[in-house]
N, C-alpha and C positions, 0 to 999 in steps of 0.2 A: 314209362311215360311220366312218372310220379318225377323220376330224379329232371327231366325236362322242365317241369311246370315248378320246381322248385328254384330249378337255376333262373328259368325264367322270372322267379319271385324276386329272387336274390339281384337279378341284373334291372329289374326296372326302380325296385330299394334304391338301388345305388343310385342310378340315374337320376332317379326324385330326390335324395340328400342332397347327389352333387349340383341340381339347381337351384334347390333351395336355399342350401350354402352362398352359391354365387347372389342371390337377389340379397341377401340377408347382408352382403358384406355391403352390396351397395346401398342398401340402408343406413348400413353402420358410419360408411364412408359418410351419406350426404349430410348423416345426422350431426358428425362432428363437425362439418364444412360449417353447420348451421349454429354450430354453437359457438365455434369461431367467431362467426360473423354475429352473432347477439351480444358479446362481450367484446368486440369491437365498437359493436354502438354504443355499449353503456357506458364503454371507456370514453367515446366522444360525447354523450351526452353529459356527463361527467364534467368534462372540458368548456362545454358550450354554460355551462350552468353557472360555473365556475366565471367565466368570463361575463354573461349576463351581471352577476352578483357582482362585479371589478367594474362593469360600466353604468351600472345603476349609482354605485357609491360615486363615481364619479360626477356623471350628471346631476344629482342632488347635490353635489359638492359648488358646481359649474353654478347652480341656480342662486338666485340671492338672496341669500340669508344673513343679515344682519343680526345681531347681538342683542340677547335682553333687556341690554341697557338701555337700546334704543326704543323702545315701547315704552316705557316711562314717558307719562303724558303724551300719547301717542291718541289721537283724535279719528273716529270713521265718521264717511262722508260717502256716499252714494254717489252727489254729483262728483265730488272728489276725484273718485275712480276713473271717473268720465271724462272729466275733466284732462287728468293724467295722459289718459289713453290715449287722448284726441291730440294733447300734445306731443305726444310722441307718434302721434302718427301712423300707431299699428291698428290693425284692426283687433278684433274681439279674440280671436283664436292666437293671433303672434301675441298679444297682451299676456293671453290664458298661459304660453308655452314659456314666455320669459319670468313669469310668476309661480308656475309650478302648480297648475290649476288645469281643471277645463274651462273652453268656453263656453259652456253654461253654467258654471260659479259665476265667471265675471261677467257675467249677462243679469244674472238673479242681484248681484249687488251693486249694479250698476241701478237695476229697477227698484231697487231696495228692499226688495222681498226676503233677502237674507245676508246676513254678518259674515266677513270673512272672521277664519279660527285664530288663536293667537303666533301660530306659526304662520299661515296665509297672509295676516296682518302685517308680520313681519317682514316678508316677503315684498308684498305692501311700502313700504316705510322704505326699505331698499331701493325699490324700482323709481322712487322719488327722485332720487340723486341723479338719475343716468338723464348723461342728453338723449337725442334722438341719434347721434350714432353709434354710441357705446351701448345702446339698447339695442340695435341692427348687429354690431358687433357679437354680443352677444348671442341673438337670436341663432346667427350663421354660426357659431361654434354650438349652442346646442344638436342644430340639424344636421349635423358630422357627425 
C-alpha cells in the first residue's frame, strides 16, 4: 500500500512541476513580449522628443526676431501696441502668436499694466515692418 501512495506522490509531483513549468513559461514569454514593447516606446518617445526639440527651434526661428541693433532707441507705447494690432487687423490672440507671446501679455500691455521684456520688445520692433499680408503670411506658416 505504502509503494501505491508513494508512486501516487511521485505522479501528482510531477503533474504539479509539469503545470507549473507551463504557466511559468507563459509568464516568461508575456514578460519579455512586455519588455519589447516598453523599449519600443522609449525608442519612439525618444524620436518624438527629438523631433519636438527640431520643431520648437524652428518655430522660434519662424517668429520675429530682429537684432540688437535694432532696439537702440527703441521707444514702448501701450497705445502703440494698439495701435499696431489694429492696423494689421489681427485680433489679440493672432497678434499674441506672431509675436511669440500670449494673449494675455498683449492684452496687459495694451492696457499698460505691464512692459514687454527686451526680447518681446524685440519682437515688438519686428512685427513694425510687416504689412497686413506678410503678417497673415506669416501667421498661416506658424499654424503648420
Amino acid at each position: 500500500m505504502s509503494n501505491v501512495v508513494n508512486v501516487l506522490k511521485q505522479e501528482v509531483l510531477r503533474l504539479a512541476k509539469r503545470e507549473a513549468k507551463s504557466q511559468v513559461r507563459k509568464a516568461k514569454n508575456a514578460a519579455a513580449q512586455y519588455r519589447h514593447e516598453v523599449a519600443r516606446l522609449k525608442r519612439l518617445l525618444a524620436q518624438r522628443e527629438r523631433e519636438v526639440k527640431y520643431l520648437e527651434k524652428h518655430v522660434q526661428a519662424d517668429q520675429v526676431q530682429p537684432e540688437d541693433s535694432q532696439l537702440v532707441g527703441v521707444r514702448y507705447s501701450a497705445r502703440s501696441v494698439r495701435a499696431q494690432r489694429k492696423r494689421l487687423g489681427l485680433s489679440v490672440a493672432e497678434y499674441a502668436r506672431l509675436v511669440g507671446v500670449s494673449p494675455l501679455s498683449v492684452y496687459a500691455w495694451e492696457q499698460g499694466r505691464s512692459r514687454p521684456r527686451r526680447a518681446q520688445l524685440a519682437a515688438l520692433v519686428a512685427v513694425r515692418g510687416l504689412g497686413k499680408r506678410e503678417a497673415l503670411k506669416r501667421l498661416a506658416k506658424l499654424e503648420q
